[in-house]
Backbone as CSV, one residue per row, in Angstrom:
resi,resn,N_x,N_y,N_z,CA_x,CA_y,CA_z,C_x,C_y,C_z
1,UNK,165.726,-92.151,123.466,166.774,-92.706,122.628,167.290,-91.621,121.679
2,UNK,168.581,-91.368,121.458,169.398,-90.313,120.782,169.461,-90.790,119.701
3,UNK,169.546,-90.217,118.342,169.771,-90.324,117.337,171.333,-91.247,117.200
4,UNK,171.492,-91.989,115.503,172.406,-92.815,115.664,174.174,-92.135,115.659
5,UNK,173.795,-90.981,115.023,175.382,-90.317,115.046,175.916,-89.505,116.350
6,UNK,175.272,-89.430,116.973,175.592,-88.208,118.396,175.753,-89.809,119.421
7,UNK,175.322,-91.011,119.549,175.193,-92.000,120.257,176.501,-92.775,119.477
8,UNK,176.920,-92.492,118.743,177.820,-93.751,118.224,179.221,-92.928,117.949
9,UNK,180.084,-93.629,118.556,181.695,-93.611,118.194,182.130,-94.030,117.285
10,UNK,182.797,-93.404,116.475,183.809,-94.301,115.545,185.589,-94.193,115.744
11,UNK,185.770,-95.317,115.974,187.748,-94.937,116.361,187.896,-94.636,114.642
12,UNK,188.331,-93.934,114.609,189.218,-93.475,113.205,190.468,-93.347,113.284
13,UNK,190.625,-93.918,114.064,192.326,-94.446,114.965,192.286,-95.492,114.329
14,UNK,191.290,-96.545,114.516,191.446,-98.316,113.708,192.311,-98.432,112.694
15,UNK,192.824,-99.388,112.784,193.719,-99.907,111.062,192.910,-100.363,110.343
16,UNK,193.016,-99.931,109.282,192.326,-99.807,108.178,193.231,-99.955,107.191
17,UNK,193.067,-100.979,105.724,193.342,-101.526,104.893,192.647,-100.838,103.457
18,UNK,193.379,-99.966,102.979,192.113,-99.513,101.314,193.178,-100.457,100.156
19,UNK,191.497,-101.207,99.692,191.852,-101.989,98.194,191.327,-101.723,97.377
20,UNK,191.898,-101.935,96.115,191.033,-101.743,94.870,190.438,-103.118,93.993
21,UNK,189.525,-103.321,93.347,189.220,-103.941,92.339,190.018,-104.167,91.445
22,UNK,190.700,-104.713,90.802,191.335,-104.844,88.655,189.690,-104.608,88.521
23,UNK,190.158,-103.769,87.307,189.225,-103.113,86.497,189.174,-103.161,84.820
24,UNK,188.196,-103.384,84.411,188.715,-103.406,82.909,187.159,-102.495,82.348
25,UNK,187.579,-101.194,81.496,186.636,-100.245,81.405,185.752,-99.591,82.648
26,UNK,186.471,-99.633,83.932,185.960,-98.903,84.336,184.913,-99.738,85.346
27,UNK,185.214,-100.831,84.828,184.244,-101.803,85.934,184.950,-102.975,86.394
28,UNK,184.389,-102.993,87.800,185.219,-104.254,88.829,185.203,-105.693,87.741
29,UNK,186.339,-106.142,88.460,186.294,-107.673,87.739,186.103,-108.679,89.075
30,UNK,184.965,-109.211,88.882,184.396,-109.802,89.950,185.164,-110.816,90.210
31,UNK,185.698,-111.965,89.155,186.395,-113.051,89.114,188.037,-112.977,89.532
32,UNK,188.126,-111.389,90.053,189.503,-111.207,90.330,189.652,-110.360,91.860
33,UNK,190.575,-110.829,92.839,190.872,-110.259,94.062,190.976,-108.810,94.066
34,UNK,190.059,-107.973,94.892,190.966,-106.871,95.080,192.201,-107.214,95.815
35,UNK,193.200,-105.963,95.414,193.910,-105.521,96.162,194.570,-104.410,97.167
36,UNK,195.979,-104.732,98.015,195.746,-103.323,98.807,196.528,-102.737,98.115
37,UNK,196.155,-101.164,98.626,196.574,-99.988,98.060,197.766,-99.418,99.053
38,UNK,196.876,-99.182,100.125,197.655,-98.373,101.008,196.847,-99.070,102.610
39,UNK,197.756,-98.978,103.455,196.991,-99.215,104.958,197.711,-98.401,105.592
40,UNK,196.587,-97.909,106.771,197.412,-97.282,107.567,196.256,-97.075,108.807
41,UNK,195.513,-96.118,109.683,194.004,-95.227,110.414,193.129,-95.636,109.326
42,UNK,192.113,-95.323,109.935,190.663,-95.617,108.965,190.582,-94.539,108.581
43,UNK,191.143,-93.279,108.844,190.711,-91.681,108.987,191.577,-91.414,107.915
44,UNK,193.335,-92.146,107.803,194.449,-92.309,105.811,193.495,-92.979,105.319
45,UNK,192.747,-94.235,105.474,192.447,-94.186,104.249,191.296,-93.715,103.607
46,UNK,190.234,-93.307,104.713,189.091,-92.689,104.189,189.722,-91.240,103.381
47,UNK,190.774,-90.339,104.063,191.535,-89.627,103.278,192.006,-89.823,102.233
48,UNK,192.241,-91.053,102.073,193.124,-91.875,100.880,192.257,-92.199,99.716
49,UNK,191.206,-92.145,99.915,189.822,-92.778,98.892,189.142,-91.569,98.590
50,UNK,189.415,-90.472,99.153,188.586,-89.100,98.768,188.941,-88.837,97.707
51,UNK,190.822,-88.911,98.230,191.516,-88.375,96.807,191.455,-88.748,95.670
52,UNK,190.716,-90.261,95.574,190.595,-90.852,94.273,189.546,-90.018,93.399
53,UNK,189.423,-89.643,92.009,188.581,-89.523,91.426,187.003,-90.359,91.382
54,UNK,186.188,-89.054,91.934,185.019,-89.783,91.874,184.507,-90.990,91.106
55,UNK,185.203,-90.265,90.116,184.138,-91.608,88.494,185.303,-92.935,88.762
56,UNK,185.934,-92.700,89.639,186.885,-94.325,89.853,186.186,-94.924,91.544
57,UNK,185.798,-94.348,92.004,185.648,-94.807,93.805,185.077,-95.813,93.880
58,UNK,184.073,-96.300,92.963,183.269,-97.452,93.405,184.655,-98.772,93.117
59,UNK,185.312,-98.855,92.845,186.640,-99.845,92.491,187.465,-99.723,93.578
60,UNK,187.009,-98.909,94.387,187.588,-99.389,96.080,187.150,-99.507,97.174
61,UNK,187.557,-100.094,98.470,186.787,-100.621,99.594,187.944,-100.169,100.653
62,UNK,187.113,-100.199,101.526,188.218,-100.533,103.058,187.726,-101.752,103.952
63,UNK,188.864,-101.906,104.283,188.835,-103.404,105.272,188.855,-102.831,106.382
64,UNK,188.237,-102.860,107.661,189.017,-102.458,108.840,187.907,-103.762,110.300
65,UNK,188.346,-103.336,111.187,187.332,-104.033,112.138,186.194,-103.356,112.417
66,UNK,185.331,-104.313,112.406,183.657,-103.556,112.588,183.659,-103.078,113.592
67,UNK,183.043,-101.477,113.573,182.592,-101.089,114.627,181.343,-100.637,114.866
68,UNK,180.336,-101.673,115.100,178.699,-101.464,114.926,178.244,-100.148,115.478
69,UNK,177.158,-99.705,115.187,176.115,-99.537,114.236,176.781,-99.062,113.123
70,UNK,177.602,-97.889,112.818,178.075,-97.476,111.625,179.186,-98.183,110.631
71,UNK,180.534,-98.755,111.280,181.424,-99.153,110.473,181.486,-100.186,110.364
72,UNK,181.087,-101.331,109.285,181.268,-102.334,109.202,182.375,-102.988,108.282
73,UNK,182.714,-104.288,108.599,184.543,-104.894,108.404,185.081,-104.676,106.932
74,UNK,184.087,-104.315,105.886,184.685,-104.074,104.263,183.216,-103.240,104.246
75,UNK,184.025,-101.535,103.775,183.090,-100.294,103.607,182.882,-100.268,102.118
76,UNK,181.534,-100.223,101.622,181.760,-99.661,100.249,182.222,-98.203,99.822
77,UNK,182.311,-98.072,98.367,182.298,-96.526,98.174,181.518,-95.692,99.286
78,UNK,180.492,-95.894,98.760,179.221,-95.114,99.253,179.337,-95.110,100.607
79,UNK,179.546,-95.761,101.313,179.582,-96.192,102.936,180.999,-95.410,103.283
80,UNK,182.126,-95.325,103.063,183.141,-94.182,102.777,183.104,-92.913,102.967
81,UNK,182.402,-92.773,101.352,181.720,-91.156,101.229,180.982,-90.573,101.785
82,UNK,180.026,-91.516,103.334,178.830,-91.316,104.315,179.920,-90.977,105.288
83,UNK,180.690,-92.013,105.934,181.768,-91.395,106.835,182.639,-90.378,106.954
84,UNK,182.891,-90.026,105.467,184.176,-88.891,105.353,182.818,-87.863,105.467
85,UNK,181.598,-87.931,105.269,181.067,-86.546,105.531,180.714,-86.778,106.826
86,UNK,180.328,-87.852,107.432,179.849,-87.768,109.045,181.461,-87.523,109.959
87,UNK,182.374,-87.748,109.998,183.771,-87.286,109.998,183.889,-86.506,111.118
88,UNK,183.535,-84.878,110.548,183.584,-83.535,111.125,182.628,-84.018,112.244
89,UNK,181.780,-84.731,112.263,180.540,-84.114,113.469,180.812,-85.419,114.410
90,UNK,181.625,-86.393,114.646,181.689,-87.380,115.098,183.128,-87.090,116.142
């Protein structure tokens, strides 16, 4: 059995949806919808979320269709920032 990144595809072709949180100081407002930002490839908006300032990223997500083992249907920050570095080798 091969390791999970050399065995797994990701279309970075997919449509992909990036939203943000309303924020007040810097932190999500749970009681309020994100919204979208920009849609377009999963590959704009993972591009699209780099560009954000770190100390803001956790206040956005992407929507796209799951593509198991790695991409699942709303990415967090962190889950983002794992893809845009697994990216190059995929």
């Amino acid at each position: 059995m091969g390791n999970v990144v050399t065995d797994s595809k990701v279309d970075f072709g997919a449509l992909a949806v990036l939203h943000k949180w309303p924020s007040l100081a810097n932190q999500r407002q749970p009681d309020r919808e994100p919204y979208q930002v920009s849609q377009g490839t999963l590959d704009q908006c993972i591009s699209a979320f780099m560009e954000k300032p770190a100390t803001t990223r956790h206040l956005y997500e992407i929507h796209t269709a799951a593509q198991p083992p790695l991409v699942t249907d709303i990415l967090s920050s962190e889950h983002v920032t794992e893809l845009s570095r697994l990216r190059e080798f995929l």
